[in-house]
KOLNU-918122 format. One record per residue (C-alpha): residue in one letter; x, y, z; residue number from 0. Coordinates in nm, 3 decimals, padded with zeros to 5 digits. Last residue first. Layout:
<atoms>
rest A, X X, Y Y, Z Z, nr NUM;
...
</atoms>
This chain:
<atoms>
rest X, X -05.077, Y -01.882, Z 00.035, nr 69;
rest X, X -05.307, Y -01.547, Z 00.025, nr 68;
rest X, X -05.304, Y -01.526, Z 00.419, nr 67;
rest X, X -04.907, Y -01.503, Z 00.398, nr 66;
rest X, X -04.922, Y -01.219, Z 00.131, nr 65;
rest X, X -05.170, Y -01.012, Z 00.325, nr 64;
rest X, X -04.943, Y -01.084, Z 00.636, nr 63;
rest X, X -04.663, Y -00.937, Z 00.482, nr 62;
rest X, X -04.853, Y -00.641, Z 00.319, nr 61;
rest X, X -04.976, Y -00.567, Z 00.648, nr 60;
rest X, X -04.595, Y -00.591, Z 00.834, nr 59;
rest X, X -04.538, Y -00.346, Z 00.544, nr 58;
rest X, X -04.794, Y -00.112, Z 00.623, nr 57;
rest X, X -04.661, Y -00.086, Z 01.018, nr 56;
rest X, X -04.348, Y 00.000, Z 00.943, nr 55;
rest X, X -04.460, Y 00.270, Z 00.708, nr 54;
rest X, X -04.666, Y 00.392, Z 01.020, nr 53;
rest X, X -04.347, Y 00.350, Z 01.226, nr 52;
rest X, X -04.137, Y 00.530, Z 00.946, nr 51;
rest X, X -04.386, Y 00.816, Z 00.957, nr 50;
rest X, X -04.437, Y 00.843, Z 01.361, nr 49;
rest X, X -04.079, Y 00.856, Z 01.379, nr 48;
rest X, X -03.747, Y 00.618, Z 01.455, nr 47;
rest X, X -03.669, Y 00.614, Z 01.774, nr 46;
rest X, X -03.918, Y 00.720, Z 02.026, nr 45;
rest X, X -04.170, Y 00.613, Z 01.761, nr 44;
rest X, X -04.073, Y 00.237, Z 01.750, nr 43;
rest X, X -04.050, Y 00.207, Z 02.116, nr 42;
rest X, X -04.137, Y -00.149, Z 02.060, nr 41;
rest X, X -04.515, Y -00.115, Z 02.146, nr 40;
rest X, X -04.504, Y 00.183, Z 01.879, nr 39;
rest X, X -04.427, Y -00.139, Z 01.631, nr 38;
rest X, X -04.671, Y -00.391, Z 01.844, nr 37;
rest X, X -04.946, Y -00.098, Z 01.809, nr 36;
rest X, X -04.904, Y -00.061, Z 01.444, nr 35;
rest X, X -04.934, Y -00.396, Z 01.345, nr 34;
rest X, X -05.285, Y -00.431, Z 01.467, nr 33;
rest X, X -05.375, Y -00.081, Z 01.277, nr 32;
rest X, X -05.160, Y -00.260, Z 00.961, nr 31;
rest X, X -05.363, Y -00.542, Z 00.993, nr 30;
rest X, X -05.677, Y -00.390, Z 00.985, nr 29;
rest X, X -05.555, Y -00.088, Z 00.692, nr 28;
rest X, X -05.493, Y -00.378, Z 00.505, nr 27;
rest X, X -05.784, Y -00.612, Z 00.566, nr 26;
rest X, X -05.984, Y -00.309, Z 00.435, nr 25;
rest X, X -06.232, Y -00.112, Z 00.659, nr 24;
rest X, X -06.582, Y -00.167, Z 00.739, nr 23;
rest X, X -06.762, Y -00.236, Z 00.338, nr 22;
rest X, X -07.164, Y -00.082, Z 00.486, nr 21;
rest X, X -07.433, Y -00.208, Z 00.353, nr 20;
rest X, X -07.346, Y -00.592, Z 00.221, nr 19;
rest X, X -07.665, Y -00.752, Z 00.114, nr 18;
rest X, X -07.767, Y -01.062, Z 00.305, nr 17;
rest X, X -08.158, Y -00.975, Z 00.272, nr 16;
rest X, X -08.147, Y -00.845, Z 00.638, nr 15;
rest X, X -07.853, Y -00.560, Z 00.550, nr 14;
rest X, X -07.508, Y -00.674, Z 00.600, nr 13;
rest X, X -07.220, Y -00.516, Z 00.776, nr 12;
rest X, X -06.853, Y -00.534, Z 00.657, nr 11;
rest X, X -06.638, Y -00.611, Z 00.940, nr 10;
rest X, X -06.267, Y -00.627, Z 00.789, nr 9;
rest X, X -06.278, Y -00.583, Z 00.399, nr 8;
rest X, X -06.110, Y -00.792, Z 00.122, nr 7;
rest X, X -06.139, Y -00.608, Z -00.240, nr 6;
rest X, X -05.953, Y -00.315, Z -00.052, nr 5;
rest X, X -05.786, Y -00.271, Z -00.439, nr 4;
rest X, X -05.405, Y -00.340, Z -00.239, nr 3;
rest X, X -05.379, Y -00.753, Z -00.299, nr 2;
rest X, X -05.034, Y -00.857, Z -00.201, nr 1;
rest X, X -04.975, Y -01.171, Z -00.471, nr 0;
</atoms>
């Protein structure tokens, strides 16, 4: 199961008791920013758009969500 609520964040920060200040971003937007670059990387946007790469990109994320969740 893919989880989408941003439950799991990338680089949260934590204050000096341990408490979590500031979330970062979520492991989904992460991996799909990592993702991203090896889609444009592939001449994804020369052929088939900055939207379809960036939807691309979202379900390579949602892939490796569901792989880390095994």
């Amino acid at each position: 199961m893919v989880n989408h609520d941003n439950s799991d964040t990338a680089f949260p920060s934590h204050g000096t008791m341990g408490e979590v200040v500031e979330r970062g971003m979520s492991m989904r937007d992460y991996f799909a920013a990592k993702a991203l670059v090896i889609v444009a990387a592939a001449g994804g946007i020369d052929h088939i758009g900055p939207q379809e790469c960036a939807s691309a990109a979202y379900e390579i994320a949602d892939a490796m969500l569901a792989e880390r969740a095994k």
